[in-house]
C-alpha positions, -999 to 999 in steps of 0.1 A, spaced: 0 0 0 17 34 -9 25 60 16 17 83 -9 2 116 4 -25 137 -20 -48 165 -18 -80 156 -7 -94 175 -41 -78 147 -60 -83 122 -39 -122 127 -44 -118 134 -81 -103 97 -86 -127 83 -61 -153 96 -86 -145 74 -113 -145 46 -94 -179 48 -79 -208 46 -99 -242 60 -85 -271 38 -80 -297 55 -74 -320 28 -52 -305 38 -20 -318 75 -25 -348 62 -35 -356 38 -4 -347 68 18 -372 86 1 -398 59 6 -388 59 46 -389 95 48 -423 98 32 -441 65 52 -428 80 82 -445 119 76 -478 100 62 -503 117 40 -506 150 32 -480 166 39 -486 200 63 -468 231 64 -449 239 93 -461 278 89 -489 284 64 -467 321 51 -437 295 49 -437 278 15 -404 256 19 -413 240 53 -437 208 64 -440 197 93 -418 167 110 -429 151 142 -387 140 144 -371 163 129 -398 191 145 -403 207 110 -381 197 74 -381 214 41 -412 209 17 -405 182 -11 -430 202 -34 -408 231 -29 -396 247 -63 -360 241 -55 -362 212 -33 -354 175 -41 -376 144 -35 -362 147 3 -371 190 11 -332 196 7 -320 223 -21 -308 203 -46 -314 195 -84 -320 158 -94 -293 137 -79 -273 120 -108 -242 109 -96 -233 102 -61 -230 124 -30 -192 128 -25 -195 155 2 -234 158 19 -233 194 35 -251 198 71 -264 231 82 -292 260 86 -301 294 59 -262 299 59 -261 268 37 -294 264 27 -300 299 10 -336 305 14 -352 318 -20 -322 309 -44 -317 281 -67 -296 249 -58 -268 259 -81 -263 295 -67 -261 280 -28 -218 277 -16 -225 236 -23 -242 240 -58 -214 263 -70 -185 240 -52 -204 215 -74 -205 236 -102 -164 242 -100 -149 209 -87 -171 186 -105 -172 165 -74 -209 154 -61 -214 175 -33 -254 170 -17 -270 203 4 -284 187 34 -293 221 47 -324 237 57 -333 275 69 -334 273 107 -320 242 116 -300 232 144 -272 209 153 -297 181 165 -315 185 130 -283 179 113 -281 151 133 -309 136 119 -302 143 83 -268 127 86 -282 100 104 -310 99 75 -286 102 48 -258 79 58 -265 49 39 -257 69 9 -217 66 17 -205 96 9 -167 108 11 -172 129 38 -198 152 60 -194 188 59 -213 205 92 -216 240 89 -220 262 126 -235 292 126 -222 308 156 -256 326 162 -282 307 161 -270 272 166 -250 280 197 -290 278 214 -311 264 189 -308 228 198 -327 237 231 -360 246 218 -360 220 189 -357 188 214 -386 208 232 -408 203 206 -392 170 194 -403 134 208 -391 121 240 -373 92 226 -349 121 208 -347 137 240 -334 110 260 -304 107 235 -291 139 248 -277 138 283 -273 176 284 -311 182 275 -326 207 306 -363 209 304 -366 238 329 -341 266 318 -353 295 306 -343 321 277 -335 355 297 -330 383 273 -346 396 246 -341 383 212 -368 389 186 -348 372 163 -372 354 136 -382 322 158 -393 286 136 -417 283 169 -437 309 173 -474 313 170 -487 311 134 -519 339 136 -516 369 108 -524 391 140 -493 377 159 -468 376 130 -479 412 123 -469 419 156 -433 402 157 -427 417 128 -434 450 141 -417 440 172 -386 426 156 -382 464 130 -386 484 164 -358 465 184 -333 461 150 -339 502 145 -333 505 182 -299 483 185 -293 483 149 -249 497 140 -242 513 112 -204 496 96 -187 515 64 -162 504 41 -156 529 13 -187 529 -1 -207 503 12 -228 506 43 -237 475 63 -267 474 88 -255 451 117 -275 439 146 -249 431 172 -268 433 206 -289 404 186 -262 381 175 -244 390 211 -271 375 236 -273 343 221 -237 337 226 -236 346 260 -220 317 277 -226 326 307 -264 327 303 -273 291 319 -304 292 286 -274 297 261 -250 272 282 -273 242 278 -279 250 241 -243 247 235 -240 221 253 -266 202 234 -248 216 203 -215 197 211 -233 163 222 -252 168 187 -214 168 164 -203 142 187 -229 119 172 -228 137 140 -192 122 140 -199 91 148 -219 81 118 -193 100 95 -168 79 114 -190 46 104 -203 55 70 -177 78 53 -136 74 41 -127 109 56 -151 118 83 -166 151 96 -157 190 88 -167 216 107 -173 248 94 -170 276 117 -195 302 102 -192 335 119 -219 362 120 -218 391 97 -211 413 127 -179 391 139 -160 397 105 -166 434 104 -152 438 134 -120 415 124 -122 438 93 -117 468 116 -87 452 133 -73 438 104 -71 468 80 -86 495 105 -115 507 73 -146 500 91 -165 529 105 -193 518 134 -212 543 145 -216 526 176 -188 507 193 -198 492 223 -224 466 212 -199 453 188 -172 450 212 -195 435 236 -205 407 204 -170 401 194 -164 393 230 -189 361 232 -180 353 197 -147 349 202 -154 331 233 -182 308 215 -152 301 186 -125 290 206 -147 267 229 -164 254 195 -125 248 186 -112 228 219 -143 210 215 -129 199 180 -93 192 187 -104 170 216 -127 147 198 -106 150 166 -128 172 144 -113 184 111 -121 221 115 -128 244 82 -124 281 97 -134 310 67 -131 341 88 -99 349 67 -115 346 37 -150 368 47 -124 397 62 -104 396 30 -132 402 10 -154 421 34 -146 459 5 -170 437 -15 -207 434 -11 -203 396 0 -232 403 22 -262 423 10 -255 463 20 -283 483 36 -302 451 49 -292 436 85 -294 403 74 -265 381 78 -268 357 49 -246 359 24 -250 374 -10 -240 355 -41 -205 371 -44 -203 358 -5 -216 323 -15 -189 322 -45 -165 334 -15 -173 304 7 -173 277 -24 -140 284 -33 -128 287 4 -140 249 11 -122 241 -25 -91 259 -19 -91 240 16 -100 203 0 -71 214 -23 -48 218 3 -56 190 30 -34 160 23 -44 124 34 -28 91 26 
């Protein structure tokens, strides 16, 4: 057997010839997926188009979605076989866009290598869980799990609440009687459904982002940021945000386990940081960034940083391969590779074409035997 090292790029272009795709196993996860929702199939939200309801999985994307495959994930019919099955929430997923212009569709697009988005707009760790635990009889090369180090540092909590109790019990850090204690209007999968009431958080969530919202320049773009937002749920020392986290890390631990048992080259994590985490590297890398408030961004790069390198122990002591892009976003942060003017934190196109050929250039430079 050679000792031969190669980049892992290669490696999964010559792996590629050697497997052909057979389509049957797709299809008989399908078929479990679909016995197991039964007949018809309810949205999660009425307003919400892409989501049904899951009583596992607590809600999934919609199979009769435009852009979603026979499984609610964003992808166009699957014709060759998942080398790379991508884990993760809207970061990954992409909301309204087509499967090709998502980070995975346009890795696809460049490295010809079968890459499969197992994402979906609000999920957490736990749901990723599930969806590599669903998807693992399709062998893929390896399991890319995306973190976004807002949302999923808590989100775990409230989706084993609603979850069954079988799922529950699987989780030793699971805490049924902690509370959230800050205000975080923050879209929520959860909350009531009513016109009346989603008039209301909506109303609710525009008055708190004009109230906390920070103005970041560079040049000539303007970014609205929400810091005081992103900030609470990454307070580590909130005993609500604790458990989440906590549930977080249990949930990659098992994530790693089946990419341990089903793939050649395990699990990735991908560190994703919030929007408001890679200005502010951007001010202290290049010093061009003008807030025109400093203290709530301070405050967020604080409990980012904090939520990062705890996320990144975490990994070295269970032997995660770790995928960290911050470089790349601050780098690139001149260029609208989030959308100016808006305080959402998804990233545009030119961001998603950042990210793709940040997980390439990576691939292209991890060696393995």
């Amino acid at each position: 057997m050679s000792n031969e090292k190669t980049s892992l790029i290669e490696r999964l272009r010559n792996d590629k010839s050697k497997n052909k795709y057979d389509p049957t196993c797709y299809d008989f996860i399908v078929r479990q997926t679909m016995q197991r929702l039964g007949a018809p199939l309810v949205r999660f939200k009425p307003h919400v188009p892409y989501l049904i309801n899951d009583p596992l999985f607590v809600f999934r994307g919609d199979p009769r979605y435009i852009f979603h495959d026979p499984l609610g994930y964003k992808n166009d019919a699957l014709k060759q076989r998942p080398q790379i099955i991508v884990l993760g929430n809207s970061q990954v997923h992409s909301l309204s866009c087509p499967p090709n212009q998502t980070w995975p569709g346009l890795l696809q697009n460049s490295s010809g290598i079968g890459t499969y988005n197992a994402a979906m707009g609000s999920f957490s760790i736990v749901q990723n869980f599930l969806s590599a635990r669903e998807l693992a009889s399709l062998k893929p090369d390896l399991m890319i799990c995306v973190f976004y180090t807002s949302n999923n540092v808590i989100n775990s909590l409230p989706t084993l609440r609603k979850s069954t109790s079988a799922l529950k019990k699987m989780f030793n850090s699971y805490d049924d009687t902690v509370s959230m204690s800050f205000q975080n209007p923050d879209v929520d999968p959860f909350a009531s459904v009513s016109p009346k009431d989603k008039i209301m958080e909506f109303m609710k969530l525009a008055k708190y982002e004009k109230e906390h919202y920070v103005t970041a320049t560079i040049d000539k773009l303007i970014h609205f940021s929400v810091p005081a937002i992103r900030s609470n749920s990454q307070n580590l020392k909130d005993p609500y945000v604790e458990v989440g986290f906590n549930l977080a890390k249990e949930a990659l631990l098992k994530i790693k386990k089946i990419a341990d048992k089903h793939t050649k080259y395990g699990l990735f994590l991908m560190i994703m940081p919030t929007k408001e985490f890679v200005l502010y590297n951007r001010l202290l890398s290049y010093g061009d960034v003008k807030f025109s408030s400093d203290r709530e961004m301070s405050i967020l790069y604080e409990n980012e940083s904090e939520v990062i390198t705890s996320l990144k122990k975490h990994c070295d002591k269970e032997g995660m391969h770790i995928l960290d892009p911050l470089s790349y976003l601050i780098n690139t942060m001149h260029l609208p590779i989030y959308n100016p003017l808006n305080v959402d934190g998804h990233p545009s196109l030119e961001g998603r074409t950042v990210l793709a050929k940040y997980v390439y250039d990576f691939l292209g430079k991890y060696q393995v035997q």
